[in-house]
Backbone bond lengths (Angstrom), bond angles and torsions (degrees), N, CA, C in turn:
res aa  C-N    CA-C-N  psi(-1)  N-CA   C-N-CA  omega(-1)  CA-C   N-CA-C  phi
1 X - - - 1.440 - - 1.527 109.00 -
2 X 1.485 118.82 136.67 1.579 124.14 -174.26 1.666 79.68 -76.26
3 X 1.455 101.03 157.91 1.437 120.70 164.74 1.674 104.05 -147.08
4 X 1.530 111.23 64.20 1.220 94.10 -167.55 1.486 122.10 -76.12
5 X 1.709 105.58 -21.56 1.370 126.02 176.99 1.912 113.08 -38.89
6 X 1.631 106.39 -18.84 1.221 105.60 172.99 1.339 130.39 -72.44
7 X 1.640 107.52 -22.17 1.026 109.62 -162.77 1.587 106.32 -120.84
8 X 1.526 108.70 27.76 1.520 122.60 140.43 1.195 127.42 -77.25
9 X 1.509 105.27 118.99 1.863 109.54 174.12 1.048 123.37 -27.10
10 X 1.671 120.72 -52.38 1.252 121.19 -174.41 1.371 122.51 -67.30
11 X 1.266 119.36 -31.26 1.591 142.46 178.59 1.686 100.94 -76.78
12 X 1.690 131.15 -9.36 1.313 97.60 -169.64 2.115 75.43 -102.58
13 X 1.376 108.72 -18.81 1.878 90.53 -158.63 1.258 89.06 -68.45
14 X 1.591 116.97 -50.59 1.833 123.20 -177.50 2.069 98.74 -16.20
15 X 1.771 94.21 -69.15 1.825 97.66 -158.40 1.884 90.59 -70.52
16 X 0.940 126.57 -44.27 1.831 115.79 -174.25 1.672 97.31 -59.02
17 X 1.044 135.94 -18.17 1.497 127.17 -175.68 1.385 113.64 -103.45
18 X 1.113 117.80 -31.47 1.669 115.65 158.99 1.416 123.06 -79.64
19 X 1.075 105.75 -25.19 1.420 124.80 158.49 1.641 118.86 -37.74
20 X 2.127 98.07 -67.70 1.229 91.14 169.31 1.765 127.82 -94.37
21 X 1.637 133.03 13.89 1.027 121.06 113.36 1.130 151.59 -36.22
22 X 1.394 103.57 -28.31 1.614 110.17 164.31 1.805 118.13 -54.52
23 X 1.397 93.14 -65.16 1.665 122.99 -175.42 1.701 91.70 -46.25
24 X 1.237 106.75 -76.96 1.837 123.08 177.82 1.348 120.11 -18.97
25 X 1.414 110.66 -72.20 1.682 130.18 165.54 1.896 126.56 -48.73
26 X 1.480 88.76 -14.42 1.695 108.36 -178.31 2.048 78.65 -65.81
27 X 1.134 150.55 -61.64 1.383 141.40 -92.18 1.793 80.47 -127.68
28 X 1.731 124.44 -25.20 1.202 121.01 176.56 1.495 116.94 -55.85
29 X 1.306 102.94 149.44 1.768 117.79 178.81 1.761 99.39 -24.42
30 X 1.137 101.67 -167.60 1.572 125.94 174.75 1.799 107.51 -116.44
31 X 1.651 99.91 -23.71 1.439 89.14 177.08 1.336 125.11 -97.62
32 X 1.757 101.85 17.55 1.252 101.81 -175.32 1.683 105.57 -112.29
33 X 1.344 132.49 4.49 1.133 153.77 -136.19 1.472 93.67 -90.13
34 X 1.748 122.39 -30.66 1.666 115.57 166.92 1.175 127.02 -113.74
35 X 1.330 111.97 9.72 1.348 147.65 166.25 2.084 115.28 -95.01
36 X 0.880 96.86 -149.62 2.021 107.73 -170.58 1.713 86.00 -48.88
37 X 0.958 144.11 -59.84 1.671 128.75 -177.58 1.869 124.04 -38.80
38 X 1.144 86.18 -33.97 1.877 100.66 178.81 1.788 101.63 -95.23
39 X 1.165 101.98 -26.88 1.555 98.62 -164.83 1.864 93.89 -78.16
40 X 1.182 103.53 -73.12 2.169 104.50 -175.46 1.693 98.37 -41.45
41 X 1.235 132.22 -42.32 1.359 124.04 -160.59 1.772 93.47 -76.89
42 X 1.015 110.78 -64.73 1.265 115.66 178.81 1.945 126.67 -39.34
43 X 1.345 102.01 -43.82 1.859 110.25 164.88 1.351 108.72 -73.12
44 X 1.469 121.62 -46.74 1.421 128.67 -178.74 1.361 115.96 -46.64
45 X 1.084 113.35 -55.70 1.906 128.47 168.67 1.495 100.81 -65.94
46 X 0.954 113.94 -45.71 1.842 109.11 -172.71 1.442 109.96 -53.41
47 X 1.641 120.10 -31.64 1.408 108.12 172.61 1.280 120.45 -88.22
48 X 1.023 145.53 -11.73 1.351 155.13 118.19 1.412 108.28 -6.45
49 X 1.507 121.12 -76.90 1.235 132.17 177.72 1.430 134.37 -42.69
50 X 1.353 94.98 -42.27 1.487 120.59 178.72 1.670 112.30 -89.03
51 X 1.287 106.28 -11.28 1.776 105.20 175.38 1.601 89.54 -94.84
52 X 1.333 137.77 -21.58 0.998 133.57 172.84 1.554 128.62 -68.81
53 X 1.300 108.25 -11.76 1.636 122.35 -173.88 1.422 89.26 -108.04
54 X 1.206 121.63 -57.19 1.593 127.75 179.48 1.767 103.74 -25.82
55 X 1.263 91.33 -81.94 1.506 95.19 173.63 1.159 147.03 -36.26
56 X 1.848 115.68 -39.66 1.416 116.78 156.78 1.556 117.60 -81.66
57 X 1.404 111.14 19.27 1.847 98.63 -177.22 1.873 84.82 -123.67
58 X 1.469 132.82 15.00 1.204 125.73 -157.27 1.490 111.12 -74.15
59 X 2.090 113.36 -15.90 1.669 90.42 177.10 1.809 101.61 -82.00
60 X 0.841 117.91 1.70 1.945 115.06 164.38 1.490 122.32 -85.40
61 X 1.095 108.28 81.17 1.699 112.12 -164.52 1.489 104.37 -42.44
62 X 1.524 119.63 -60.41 1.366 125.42 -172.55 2.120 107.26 -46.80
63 X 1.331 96.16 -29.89 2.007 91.28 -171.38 1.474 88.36 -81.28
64 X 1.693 126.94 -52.73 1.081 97.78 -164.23 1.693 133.00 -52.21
65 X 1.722 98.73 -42.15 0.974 102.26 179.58 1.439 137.38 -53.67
66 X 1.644 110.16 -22.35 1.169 122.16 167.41 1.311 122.05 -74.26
67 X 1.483 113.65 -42.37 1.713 93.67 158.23 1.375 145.46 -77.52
68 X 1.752 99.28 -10.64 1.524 94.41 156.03 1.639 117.04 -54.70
69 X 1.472 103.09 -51.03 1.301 101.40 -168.78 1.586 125.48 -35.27
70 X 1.518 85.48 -46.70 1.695 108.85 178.18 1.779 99.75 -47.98
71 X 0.676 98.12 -67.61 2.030 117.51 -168.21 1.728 91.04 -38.63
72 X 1.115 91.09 -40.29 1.586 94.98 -155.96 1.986 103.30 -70.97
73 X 1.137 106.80 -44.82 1.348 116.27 -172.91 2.179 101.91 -80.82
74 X 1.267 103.18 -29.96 1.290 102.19 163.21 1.810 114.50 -65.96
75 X 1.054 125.78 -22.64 1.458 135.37 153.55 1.307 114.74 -46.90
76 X 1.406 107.10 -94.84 1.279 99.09 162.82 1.712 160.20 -72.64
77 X 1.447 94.34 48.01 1.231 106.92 -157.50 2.068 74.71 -129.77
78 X 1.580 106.79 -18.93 1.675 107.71 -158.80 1.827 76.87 -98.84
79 X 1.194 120.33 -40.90 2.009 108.26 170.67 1.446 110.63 -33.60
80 X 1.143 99.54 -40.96 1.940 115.58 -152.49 2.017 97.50 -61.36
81 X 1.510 99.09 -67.83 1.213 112.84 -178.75 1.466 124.88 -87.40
82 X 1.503 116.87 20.76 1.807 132.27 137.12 1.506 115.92 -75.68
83 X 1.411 90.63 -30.91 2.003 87.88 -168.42 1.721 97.61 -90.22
84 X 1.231 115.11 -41.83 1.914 110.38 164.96 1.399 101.70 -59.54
85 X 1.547 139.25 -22.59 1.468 112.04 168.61 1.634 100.82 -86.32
86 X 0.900 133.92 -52.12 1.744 107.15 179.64 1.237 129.63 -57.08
87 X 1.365 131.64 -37.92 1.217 138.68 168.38 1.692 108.74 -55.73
88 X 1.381 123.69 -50.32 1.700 114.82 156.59 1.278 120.11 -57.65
89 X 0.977 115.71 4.38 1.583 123.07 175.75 1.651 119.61 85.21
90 X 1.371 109.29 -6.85 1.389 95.40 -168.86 1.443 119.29 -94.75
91 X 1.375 124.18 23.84 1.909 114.47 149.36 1.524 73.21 -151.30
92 X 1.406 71.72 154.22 1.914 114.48 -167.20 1.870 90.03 -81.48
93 X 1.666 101.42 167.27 1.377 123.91 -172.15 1.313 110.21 -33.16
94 X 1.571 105.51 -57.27 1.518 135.41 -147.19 1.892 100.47 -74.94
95 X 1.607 117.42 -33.96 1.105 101.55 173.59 1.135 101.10 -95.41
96 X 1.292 153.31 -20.69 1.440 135.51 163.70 1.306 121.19 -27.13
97 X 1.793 109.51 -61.85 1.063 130.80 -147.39 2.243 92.27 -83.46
98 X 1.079 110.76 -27.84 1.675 118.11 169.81 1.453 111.49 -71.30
99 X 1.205 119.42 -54.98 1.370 122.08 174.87 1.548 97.02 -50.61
100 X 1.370 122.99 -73.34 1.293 119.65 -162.48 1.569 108.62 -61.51
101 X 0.908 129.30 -47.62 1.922 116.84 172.85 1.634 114.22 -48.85
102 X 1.343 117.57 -51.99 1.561 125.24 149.32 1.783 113.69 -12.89
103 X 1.038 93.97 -89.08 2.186 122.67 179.65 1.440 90.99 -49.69
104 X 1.275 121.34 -63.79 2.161 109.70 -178.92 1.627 97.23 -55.66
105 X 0.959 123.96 -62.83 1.631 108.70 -173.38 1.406 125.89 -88.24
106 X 1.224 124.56 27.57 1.065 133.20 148.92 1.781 118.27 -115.57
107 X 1.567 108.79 -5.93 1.658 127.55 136.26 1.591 116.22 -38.39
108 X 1.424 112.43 -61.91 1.495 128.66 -107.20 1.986 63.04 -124.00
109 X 1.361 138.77 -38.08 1.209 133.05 153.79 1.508 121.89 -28.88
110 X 1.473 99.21 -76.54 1.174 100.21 -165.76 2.146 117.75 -96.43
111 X 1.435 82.17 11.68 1.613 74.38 159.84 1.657 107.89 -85.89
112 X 1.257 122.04 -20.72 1.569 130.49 -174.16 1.731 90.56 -54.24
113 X 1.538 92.35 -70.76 1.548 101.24 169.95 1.393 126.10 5.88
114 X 1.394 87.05 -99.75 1.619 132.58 -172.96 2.160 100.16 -48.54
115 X 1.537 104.43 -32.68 1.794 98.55 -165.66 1.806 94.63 -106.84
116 X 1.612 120.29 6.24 1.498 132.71 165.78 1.316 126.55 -143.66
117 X 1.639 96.22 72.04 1.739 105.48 -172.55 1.678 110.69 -64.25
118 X 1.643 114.35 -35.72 1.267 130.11 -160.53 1.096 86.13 -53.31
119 X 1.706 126.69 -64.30 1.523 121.78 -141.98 2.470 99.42 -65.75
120 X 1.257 87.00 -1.88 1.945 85.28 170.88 1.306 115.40 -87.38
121 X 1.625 113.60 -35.55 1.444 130.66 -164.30 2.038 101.55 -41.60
122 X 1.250 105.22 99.22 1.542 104.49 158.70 1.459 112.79 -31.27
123 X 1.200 116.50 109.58 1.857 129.88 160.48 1.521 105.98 -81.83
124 X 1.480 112.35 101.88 1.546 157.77 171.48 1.709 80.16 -54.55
């Protein structure tokens, strides 16, 4: 099976950045574990997921574009619940401020995406 979606830039920072939300969120409370702990892990992987559907629907401009979109708003929906983990205190400035440069350019990725489906279109 091709998996080429892996070997898109945006798709490897997407999985290295949920990745290290993963690791990160290990160290959150216990009472947050069905709350903001399930929620960042859960959007974080979702764009991953969704560049993964993107990709096998890419000669349909209209599907791809819709699951970028998805990916894309699963991004920033994963900004949302980095900045509720620093502001609760639980990761310091420095990973806020990494996570969040990460999430803008893996934004700032897939809006390229999302406004140049052609340049995905499988060449038959």
């Amino acid at each position: 099976m091709n998996e080429g979606f892996k070997n898109l830039k945006v798709y490897q920072l997407a999985y290295k950045s949920a990745m290290e939300i993963f690791n990160i969120t290990k160290g959150f409370p216990k009472e947050e574990v069905y709350s903001l702990t399930n929620q960042i892990r859960r959007s974080s992987r979702s764009v991953c997921a969704n560049l993964a559907e993107a990709y096998r629907k890419r000669r349909y401009p209209r599907n791809f574009t819709s699951k970028i979109s998805d990916a894309d708003g699963e991004a920033s929906e994963t900004m949302v619940w980095i900045d509720f983990s620093h502001t609760c205190g639980y990761i310091d400035l420095q990973t806020h401020e990494s996570l969040i440069v990460a999430y803008r350019e893996i934004g700032r990725m897939l809006g390229s995406m999302g406004d140049n489906p052609e340049k995905f279109t499988p060449k038959f």
